[in-house]
N, C-alpha and C positions, 0 to 999 in steps of 0.2 A: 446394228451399227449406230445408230440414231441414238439409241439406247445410252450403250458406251460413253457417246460423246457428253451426253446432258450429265453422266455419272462421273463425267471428268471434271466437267463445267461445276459442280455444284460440289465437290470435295473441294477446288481452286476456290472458291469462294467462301466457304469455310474456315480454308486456312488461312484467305484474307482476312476475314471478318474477324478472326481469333488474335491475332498479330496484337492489336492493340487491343482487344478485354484482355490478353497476359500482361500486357505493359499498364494496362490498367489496374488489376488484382496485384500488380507487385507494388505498385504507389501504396494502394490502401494497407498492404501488409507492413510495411514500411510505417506508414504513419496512419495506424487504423485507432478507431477512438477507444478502444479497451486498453490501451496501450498509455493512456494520459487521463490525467486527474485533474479537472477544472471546480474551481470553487470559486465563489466571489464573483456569480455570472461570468464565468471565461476570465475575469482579472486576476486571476491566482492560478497558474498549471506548473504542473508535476507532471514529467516524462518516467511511466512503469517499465518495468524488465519484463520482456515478453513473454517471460513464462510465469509470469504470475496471472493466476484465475479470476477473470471481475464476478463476482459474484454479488447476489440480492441482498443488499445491508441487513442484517438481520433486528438492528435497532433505526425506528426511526427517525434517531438522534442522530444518525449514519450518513453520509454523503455518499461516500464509496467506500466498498471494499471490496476486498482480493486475498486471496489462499496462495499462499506458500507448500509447492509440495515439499510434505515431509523427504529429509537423509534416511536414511539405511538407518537403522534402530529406533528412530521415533516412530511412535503410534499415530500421531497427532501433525497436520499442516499446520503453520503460521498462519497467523491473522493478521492483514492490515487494513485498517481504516484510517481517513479524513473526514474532517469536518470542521466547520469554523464554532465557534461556542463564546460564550462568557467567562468571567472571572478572571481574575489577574493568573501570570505565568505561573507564580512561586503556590498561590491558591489551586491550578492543578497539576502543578508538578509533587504537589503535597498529594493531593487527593493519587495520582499513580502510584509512589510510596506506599501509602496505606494497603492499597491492593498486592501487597506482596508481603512475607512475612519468613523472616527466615530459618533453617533448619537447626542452625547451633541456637535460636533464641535470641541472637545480636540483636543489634538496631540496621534496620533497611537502611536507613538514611544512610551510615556512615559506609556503606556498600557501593550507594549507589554513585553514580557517575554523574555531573551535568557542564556543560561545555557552552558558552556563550561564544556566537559566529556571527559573522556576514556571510548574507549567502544572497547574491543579485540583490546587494545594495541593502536587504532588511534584516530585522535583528532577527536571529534563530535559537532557540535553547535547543540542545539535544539532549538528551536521557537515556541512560542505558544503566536497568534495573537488573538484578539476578535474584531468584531464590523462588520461593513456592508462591503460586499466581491463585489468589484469590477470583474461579472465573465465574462469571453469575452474567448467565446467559439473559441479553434482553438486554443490557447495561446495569450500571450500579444502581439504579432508580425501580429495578423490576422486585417482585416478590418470588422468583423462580429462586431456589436455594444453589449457594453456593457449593463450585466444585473445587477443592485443593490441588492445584497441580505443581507439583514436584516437578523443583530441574528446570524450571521456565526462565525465558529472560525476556526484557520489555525493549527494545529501543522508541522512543520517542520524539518527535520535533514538534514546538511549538515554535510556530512563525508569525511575527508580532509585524502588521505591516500600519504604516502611515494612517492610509484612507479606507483601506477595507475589513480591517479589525482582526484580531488572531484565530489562525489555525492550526489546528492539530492534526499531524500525520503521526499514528502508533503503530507499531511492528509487534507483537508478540507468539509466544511457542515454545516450544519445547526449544530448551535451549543450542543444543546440534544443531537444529535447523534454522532458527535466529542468525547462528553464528556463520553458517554454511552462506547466508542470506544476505549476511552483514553489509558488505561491499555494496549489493545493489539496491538495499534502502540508502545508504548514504550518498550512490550517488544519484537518487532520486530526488532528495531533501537536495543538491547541490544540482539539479536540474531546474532548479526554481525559476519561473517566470513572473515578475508582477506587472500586469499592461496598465 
């Protein structure tokens, strides 16, 4: 009987104990740090769509990045990275251009897309590139040989701020799943905070 009682006592308290580590583990899920992209020491966040992968930068040119599961007939996740960097807008919105090359032989440029925004008060260029994706694993600075990928598209934002200098958020992949994607990079880029 003694027994019983302590085996009562001690599931009762249990379930006390548990009450709030769930209401705990629901906060964190809610707002857990794979979840947001801080640049500019915490003065630059981007709120991510939960089903995106934080994964280990593979360049460490790289701040964050994250996988896109691939749609239904792509081989290949999308890739996004951030990171703040150098050089004027129009200087690497050229240099993305260059990285793609298209199938009938056009010109990329006259393909591609570019959109001047406010987004929380700072200037934002978007890009949105299609066509075969020059990818050279490492970043463009590596000596690993490049792979051709067919059917890719780029979204891009550079966000050019006041006091903490521009950053870049890219999206790229096979283009189904870019586009499948689409909505929740843009409203990532439009989640912008600058403290």
């Amino acid at each position: 009987m003694p027994r019983a009682k302590y085996l009562t006592f001690t599931l009762s308290t249990i379930a006390t104990l548990c009450l709030p580590l769930a209401a705990l583990n629901s906060a964190r899920a809610e707002d857990k740090p794979d979840a947001v992209i801080t640049l500019a020491e915490g003065k630059v966040v981007f709120k991510t769509p939960k089903e995106w992968v934080r994964k280990k930068p593979s360049s460490r040119i790289v701040e964050h990045e994250f996988e896109t599961p691939a749609v239904e007939g792509d081989k290949l996740p999308g890739r996004v990275t951030a990171m703040g960097a150098g050089g004027s807008v129009e200087a690497n919105i050229d240099r993305w251009i260059g990285q793609f090359s298209q199938p009938d032989g056009k010109s990329t440029k006259d393909k591609t897309v570019i959109q001047k925004l406010k987004v929380a008060g700072q200037e934002v260029h978007f890009v949105d590139i299609p066509g075969i994706y020059k990818d050279q694993a490492g970043g463009p600075f590596s000596a690993t040989p490049a792979v051709m990928r067919e059917n890719y598209r780029m979204l891009g934002a550079i966000v050019v701020t006041a006091k903490e200098g521009n950053y870049f958020v890219k999206y790229y992949g096979p283009k189904a799943t870019v586009t499948a994607n689409e909505k929740f990079f843009k409203d990532m880029v439009n989640s912008l905070q600058v403290k």
